[in-house]
C-alpha positions as CSV (number, residue, x, y, z in Angstrom):
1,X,42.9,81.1,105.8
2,X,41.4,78.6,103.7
3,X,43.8,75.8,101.5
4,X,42.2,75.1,98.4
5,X,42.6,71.4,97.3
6,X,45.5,71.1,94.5
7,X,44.1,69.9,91.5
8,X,47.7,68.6,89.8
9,X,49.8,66.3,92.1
10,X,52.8,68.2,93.3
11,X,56.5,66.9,91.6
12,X,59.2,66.1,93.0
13,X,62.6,68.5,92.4
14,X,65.5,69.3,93.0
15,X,66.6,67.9,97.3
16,X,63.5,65.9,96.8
17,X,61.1,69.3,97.1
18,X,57.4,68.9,96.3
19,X,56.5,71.7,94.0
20,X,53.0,72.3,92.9
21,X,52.6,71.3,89.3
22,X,50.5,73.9,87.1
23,X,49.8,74.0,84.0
24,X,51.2,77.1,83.2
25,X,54.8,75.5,84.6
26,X,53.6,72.4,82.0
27,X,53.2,75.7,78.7
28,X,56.4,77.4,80.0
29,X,58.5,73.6,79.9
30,X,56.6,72.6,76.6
31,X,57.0,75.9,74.7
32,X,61.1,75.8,75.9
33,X,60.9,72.6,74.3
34,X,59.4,74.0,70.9
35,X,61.6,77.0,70.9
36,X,64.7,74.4,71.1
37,X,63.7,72.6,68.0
38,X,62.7,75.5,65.9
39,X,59.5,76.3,66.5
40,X,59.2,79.8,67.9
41,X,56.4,80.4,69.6
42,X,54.5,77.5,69.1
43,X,50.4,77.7,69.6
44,X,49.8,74.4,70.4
45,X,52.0,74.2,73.6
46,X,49.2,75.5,75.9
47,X,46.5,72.6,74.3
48,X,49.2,69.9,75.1
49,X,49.7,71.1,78.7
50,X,46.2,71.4,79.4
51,X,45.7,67.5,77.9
52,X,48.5,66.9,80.7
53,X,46.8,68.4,82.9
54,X,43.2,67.1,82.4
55,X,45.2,63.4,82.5
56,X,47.1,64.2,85.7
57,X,43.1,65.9,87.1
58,X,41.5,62.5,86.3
59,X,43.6,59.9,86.3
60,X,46.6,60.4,88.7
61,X,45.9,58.9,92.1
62,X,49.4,59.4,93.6
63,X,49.8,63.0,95.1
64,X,53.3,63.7,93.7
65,X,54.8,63.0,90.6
66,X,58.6,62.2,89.9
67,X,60.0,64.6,87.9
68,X,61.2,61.9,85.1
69,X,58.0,60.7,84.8
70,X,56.3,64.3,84.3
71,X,59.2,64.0,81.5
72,X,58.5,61.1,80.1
73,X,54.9,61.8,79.9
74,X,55.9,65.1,78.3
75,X,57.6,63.5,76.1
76,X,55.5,60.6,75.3
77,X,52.4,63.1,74.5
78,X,54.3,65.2,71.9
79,X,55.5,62.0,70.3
80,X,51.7,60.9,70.3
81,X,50.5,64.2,68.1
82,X,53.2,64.0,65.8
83,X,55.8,66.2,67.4
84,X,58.6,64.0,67.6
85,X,61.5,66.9,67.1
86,X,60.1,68.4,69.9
87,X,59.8,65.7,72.2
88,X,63.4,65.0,72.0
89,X,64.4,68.6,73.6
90,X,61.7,68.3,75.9
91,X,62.6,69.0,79.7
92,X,61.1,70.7,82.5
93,X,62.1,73.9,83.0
94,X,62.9,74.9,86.8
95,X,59.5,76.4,88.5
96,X,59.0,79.9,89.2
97,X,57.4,80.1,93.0
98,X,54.8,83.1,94.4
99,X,55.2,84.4,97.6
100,X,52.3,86.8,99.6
101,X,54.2,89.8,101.2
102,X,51.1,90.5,102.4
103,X,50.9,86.7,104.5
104,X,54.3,87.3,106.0
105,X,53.4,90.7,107.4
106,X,49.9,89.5,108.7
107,X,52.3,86.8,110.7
108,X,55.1,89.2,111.6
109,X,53.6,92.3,111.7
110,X,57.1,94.8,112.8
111,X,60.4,94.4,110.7
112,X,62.1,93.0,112.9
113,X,60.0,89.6,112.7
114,X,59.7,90.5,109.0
115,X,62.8,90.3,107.3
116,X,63.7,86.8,109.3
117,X,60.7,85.5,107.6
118,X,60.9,86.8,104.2
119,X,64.6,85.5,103.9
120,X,63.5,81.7,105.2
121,X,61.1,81.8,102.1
122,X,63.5,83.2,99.6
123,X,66.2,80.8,101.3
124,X,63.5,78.2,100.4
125,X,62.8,79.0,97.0
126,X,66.7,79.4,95.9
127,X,67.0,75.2,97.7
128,X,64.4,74.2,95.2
129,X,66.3,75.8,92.0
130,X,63.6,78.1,91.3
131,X,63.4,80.0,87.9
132,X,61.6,82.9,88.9
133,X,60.3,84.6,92.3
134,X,57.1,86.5,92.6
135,X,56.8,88.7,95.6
136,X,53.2,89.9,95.6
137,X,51.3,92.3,97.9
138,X,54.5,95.0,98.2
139,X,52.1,98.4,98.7
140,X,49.5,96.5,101.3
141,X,52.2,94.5,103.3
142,X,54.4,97.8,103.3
143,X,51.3,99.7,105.2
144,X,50.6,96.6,107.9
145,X,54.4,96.8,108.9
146,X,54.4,100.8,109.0
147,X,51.0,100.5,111.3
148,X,49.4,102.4,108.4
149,X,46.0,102.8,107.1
150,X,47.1,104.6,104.1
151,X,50.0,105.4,102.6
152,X,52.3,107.6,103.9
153,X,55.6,109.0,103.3
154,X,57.3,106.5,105.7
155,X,55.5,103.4,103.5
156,X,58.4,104.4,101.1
157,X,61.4,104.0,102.5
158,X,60.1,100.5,103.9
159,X,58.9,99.7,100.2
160,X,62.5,100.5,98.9
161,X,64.4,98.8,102.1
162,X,61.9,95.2,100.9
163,X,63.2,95.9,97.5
164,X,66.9,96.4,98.4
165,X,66.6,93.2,100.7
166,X,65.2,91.4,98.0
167,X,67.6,92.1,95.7
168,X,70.5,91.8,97.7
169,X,69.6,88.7,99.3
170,X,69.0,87.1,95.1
171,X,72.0,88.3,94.0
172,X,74.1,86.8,97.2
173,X,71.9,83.5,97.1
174,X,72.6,82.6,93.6
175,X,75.3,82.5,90.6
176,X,72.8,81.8,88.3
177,X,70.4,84.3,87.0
178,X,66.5,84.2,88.2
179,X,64.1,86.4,87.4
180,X,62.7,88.4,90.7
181,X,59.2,90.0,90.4
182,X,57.7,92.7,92.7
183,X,54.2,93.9,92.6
């Protein structure tokens, strides 16, 4: 497999956790922000992450960030354009993290080694303080741990027993509510 380089420096969470920073996560934390102060759905949130962003591309040398200076310079840029109501809600919202069914199948290919694995990266994701999982790759990881080359009638029940463990293991890990995606 191939690692990309990370454009944005990674910031440092919750347990001291490096978390990729996206801009997406910058929108999401920015828009929160907007929503607080009164302005529903506000357009410009995307334009001031990506100015983030392009800064953070360009001029960041470190490779993480602390999560009050993300803040700060969250903060700092709304001021800059005028939006001072909205710089004084601004936080960062908690991430939301992706996860590759398909990955931890390819490296644990029977159930057995499967659901060991998958509940180390949900245990890792709950530590951080996540917002939102995304488990992606349920159909193709389903058919490398039933030995498939199609789909079959016994892909099912280990689609619905990866759901049920998901789930379960959410609901068990966590008071709070976060948002659990399957595709």
């Amino acid at each position: 497999m191939i690692a990309l380089p990370q454009r944005l420096p990674h910031v440092i969470w919750m347990n001291d956790r490096l978390v990729p920073l996206s801009e997406g996560w910058l929108a999401e934390s920015i828009e929160h922000a907007a929503e607080a102060a009164g302005h529903h759905r506000w357009h410009l949130a995307p334009d001031v992450a990506r100015a983030i962003a392009i800064y953070l591309e360009n001029d960041w040398v470190a490779p993480a960030l602390p999560l009050d200076h993300l803040r700060e310079m969250v903060r700092r840029s709304l001021e800059g354009i005028g939006y001072d109501d909205i710089a004084q809600k601004s936080l960062i919202v908690p991430p939301r993290v992706s996860i590759s069914l398909v990955e931890l199948a390819s490296r644990a290919p029977y159930e057995i080694e499967f659901y060991p694995l998958l509940k180390q990266r949900l245990g890792d994701a709950m530590e951080v303080q996540v917002a939102g999982v995304r488990l992606d790759g349920l159909r193709d990881c389903t058919k490398i741990l039933d030995s498939a080359g199609r789909w079959r009638r016994t892909c099912m029940r280990i689609s619905d027993d990866i759901i049920y463990f998901c789930r379960s293991f959410m609901q068990r890990s966590t008071p709070r509510a976060v948002d659990l995606v399957i595709q």
